[in-house]
VEXTORLO-461797 format. One record per residue (C-alpha): residue number from 1; residue in one letter; chain; x, z, y. Coordinates in Angstrom, 3 decimals. Layout:
N
@n:NUM	res:A	chain:A	x:X	z:Z	y:Y .
...
//
This chain:
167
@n:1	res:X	chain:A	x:-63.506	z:47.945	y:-42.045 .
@n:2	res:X	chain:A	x:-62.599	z:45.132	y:-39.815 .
@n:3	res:X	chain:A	x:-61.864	z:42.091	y:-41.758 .
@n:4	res:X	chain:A	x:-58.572	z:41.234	y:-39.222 .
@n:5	res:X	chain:A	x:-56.342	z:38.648	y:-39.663 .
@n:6	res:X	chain:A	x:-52.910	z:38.297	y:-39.260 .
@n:7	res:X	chain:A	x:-52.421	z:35.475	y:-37.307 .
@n:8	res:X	chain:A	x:-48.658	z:34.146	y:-37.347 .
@n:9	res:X	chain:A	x:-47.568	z:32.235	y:-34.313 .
@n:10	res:X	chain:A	x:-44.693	z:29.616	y:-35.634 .
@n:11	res:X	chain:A	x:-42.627	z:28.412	y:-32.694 .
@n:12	res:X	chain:A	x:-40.704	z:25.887	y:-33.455 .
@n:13	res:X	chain:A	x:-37.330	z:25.191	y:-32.041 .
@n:14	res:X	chain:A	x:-36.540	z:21.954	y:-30.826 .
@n:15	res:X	chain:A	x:-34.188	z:20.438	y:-33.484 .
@n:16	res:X	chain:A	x:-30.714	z:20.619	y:-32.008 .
@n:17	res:X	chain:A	x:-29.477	z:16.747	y:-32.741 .
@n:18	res:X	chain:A	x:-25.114	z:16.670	y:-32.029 .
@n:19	res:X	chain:A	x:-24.583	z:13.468	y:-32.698 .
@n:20	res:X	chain:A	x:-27.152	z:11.949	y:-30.026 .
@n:21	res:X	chain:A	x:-25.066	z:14.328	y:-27.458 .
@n:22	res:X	chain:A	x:-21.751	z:13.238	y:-28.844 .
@n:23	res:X	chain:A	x:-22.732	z:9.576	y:-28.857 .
@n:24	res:X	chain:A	x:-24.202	z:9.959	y:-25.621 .
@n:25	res:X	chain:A	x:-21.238	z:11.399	y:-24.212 .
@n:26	res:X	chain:A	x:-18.824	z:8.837	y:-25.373 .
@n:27	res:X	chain:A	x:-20.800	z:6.169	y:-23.916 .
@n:28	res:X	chain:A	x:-20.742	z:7.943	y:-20.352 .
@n:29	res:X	chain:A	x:-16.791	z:8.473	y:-21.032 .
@n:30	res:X	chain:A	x:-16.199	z:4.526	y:-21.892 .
@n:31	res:X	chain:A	x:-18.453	z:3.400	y:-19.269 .
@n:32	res:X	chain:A	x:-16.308	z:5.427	y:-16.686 .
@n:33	res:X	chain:A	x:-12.748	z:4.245	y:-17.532 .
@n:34	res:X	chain:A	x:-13.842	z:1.050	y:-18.220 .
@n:35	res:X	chain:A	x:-15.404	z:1.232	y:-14.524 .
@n:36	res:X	chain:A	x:-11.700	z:2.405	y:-13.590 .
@n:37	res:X	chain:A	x:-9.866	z:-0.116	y:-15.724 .
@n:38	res:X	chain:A	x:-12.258	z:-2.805	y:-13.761 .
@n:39	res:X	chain:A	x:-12.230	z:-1.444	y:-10.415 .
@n:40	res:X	chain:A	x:-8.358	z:-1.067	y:-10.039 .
@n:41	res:X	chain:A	x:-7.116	z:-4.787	y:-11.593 .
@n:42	res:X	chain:A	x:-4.324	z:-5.693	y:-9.750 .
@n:43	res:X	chain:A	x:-4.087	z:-9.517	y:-8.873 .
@n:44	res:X	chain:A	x:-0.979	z:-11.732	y:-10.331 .
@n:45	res:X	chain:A	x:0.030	z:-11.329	y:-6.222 .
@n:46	res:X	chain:A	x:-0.343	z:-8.040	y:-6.159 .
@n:47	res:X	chain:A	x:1.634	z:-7.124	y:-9.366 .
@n:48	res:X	chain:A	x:4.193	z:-9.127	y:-8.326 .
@n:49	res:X	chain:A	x:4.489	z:-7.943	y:-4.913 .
@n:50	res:X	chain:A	x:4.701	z:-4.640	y:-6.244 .
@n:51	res:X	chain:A	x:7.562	z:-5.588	y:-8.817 .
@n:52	res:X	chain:A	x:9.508	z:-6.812	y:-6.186 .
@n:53	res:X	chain:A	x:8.538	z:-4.579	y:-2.822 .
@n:54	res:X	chain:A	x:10.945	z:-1.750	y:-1.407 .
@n:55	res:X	chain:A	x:10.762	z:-0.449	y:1.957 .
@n:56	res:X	chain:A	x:13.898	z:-1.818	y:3.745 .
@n:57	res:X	chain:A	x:16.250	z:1.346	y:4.417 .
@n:58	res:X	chain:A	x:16.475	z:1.136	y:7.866 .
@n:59	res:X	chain:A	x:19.476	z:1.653	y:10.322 .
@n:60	res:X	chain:A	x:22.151	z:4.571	y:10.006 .
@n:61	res:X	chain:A	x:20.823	z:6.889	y:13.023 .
@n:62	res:X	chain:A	x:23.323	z:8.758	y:15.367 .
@n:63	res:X	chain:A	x:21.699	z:11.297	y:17.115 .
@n:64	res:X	chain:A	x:22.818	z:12.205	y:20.344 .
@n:65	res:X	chain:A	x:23.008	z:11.584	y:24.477 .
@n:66	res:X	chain:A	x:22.131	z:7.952	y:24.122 .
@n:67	res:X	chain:A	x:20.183	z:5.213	y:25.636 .
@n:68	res:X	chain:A	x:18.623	z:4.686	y:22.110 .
@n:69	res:X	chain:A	x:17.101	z:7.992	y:21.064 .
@n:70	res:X	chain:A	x:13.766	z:7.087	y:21.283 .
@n:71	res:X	chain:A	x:14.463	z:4.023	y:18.818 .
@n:72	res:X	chain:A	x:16.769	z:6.001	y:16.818 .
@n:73	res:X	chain:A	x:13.962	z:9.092	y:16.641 .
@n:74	res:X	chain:A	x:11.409	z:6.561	y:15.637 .
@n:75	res:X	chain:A	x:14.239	z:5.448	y:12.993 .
@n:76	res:X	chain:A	x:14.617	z:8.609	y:11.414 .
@n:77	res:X	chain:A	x:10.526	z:9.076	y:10.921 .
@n:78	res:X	chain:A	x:10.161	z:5.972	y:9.335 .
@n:79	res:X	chain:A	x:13.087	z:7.069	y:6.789 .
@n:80	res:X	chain:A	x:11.210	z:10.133	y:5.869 .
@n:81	res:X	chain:A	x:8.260	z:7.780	y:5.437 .
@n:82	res:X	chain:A	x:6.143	z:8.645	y:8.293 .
@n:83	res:X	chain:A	x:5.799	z:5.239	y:9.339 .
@n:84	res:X	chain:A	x:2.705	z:5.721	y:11.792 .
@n:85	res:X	chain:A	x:4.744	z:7.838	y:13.873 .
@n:86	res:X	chain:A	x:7.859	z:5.566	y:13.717 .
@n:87	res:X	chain:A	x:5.631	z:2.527	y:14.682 .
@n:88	res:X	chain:A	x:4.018	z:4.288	y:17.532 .
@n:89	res:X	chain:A	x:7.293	z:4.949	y:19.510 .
@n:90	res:X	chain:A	x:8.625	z:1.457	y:18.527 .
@n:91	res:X	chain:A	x:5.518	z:0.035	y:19.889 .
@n:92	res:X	chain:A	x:6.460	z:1.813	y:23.320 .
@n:93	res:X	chain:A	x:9.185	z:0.342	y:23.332 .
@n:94	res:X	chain:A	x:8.420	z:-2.903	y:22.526 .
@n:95	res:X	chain:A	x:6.048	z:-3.086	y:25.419 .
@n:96	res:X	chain:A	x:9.508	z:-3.052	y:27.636 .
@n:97	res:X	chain:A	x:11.324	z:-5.962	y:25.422 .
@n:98	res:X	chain:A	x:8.534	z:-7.733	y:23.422 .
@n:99	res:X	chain:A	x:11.125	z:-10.316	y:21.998 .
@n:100	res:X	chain:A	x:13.595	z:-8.116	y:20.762 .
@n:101	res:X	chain:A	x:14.069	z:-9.071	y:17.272 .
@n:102	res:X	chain:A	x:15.451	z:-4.938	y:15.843 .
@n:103	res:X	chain:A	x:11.809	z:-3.727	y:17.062 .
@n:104	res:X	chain:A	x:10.093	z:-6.349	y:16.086 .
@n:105	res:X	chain:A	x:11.579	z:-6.229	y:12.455 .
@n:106	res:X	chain:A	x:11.196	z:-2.949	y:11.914 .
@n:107	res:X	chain:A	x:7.945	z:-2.835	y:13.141 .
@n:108	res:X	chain:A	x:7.424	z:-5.285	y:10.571 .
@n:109	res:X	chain:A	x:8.980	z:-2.979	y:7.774 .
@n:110	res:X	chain:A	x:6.706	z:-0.097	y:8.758 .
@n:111	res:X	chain:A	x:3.523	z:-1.725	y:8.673 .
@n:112	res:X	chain:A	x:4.472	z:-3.077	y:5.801 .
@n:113	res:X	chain:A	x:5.497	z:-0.310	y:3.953 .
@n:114	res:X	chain:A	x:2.239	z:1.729	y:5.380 .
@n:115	res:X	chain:A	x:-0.044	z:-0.992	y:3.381 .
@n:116	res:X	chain:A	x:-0.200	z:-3.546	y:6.561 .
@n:117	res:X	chain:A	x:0.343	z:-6.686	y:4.939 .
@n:118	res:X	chain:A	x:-1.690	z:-8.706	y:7.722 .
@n:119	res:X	chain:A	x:-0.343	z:-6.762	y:10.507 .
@n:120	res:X	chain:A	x:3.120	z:-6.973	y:9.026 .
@n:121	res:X	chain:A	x:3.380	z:-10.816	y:9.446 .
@n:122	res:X	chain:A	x:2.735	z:-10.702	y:13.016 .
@n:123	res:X	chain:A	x:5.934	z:-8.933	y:13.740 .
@n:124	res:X	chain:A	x:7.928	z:-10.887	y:10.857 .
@n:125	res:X	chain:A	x:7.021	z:-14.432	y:12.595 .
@n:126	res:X	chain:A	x:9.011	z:-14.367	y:15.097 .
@n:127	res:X	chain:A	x:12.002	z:-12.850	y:13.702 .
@n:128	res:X	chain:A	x:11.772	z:-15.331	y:10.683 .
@n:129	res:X	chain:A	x:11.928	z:-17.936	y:12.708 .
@n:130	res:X	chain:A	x:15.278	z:-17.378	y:14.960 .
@n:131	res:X	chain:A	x:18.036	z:-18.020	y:12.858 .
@n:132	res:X	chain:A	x:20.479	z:-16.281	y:15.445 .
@n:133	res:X	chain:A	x:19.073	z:-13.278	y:14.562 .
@n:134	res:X	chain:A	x:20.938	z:-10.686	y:12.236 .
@n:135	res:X	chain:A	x:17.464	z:-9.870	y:10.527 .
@n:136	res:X	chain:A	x:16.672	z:-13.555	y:9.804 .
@n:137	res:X	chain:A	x:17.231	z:-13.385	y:6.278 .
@n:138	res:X	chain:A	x:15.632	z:-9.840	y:5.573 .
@n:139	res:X	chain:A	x:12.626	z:-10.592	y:7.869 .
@n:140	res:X	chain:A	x:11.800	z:-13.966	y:6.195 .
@n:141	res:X	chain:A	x:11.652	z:-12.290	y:2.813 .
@n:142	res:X	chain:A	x:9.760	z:-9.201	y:3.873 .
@n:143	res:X	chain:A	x:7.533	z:-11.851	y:5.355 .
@n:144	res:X	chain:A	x:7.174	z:-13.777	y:1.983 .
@n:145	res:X	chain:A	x:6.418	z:-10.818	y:0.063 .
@n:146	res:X	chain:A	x:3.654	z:-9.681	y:2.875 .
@n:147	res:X	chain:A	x:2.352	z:-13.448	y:2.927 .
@n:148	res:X	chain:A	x:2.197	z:-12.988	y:-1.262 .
@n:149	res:X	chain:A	x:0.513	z:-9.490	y:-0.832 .
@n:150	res:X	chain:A	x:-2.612	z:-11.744	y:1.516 .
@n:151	res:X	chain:A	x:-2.826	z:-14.813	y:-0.818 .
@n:152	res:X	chain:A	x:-1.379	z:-17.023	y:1.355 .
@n:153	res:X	chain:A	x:1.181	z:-18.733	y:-1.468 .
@n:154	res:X	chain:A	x:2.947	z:-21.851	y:-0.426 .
@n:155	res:X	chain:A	x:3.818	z:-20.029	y:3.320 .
@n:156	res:X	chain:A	x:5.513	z:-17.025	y:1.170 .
@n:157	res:X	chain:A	x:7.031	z:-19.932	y:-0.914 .
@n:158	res:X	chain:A	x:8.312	z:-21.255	y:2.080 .
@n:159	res:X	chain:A	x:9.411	z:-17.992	y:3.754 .
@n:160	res:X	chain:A	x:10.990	z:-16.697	y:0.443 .
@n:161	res:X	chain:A	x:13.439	z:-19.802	y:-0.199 .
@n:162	res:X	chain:A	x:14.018	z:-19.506	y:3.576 .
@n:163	res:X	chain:A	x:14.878	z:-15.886	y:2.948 .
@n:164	res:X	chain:A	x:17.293	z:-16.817	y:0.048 .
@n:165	res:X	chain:A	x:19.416	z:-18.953	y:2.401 .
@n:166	res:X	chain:A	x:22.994	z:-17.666	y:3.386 .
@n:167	res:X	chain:A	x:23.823	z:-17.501	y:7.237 .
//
């Protein structure tokens, strides 16, 4: 007879350790939302612009054979929120009167409600500044908030207490 042995191959599984995975996995989750929590601080400005910020409501529209449809078209897009299209067709139009103070408040009120802050203040300048205009008040407080929103503070100081004032 054959002397054989039985050789017995012991495989070994790899030792299954939860608590490394778990711990592992909560790390990953807190370093995510505190990544989040980091990433998406709002400054003082900011919070307070956003406190105080809504969209002006815009003009009652009148559709119809008029010499305004193009202004009042633009008027009802930037109602429904679709400001990019309402501030293209304005922007026609204020090619043709550059110094009208409706266009150039609105305007205003679009890119600012679209997230233009800087582009905003161009169009509230002049407006703010001509104290025959019906917007006056309105655009020097829309201005105030957008020069808040950029960090400039005394100018939306200034612009805000301007905006506070009674005709």
């Amino acid at each position: 007879f054959k002397n054989t042995e039985r050789q017995e191959t012991i495989i070994k599984k790899p030792s299954f350790n939860r608590s490394k995975y778990l711990m592992a996995a909560s790390f990953a989750f807190l370093i995510t939302v505190s990544g989040v929590l980091f990433f998406n601080r709002l400054s003082p400005n900011e919070k307070l612009y956003n406190e105080h910020f809504v969209p002006d409501p815009g003009l009652p529209t009148v559709m119809g054979e008029n010499d305004n449809y193009t202004f009042n078209e633009a008027m009802v897009n930037y109602k429904h929120g679709d400001y990019n299209e309402a501030i293209k067709k304005w922007e026609k139009q204020l090619f043709q009167k550059p110094k009208n103070d409706t266009l150039n408040y609105f305007l205003g009120s679009a890119h600012l409600a679209n997230g233009n802050s800087k582009k905003a203040i161009d169009y509230f300048e002049g407006v703010a500044d001509d104290k025959k205009s019906i917007f006056y008040n309105d655009a020097n407080t829309y201005l105030g908030l957008a020069l808040l929103k950029t960090g400039q503070i005394p100018e939306a100081k200034k612009a805000l207490e301007k905006g506070s004032t009674t005709k």
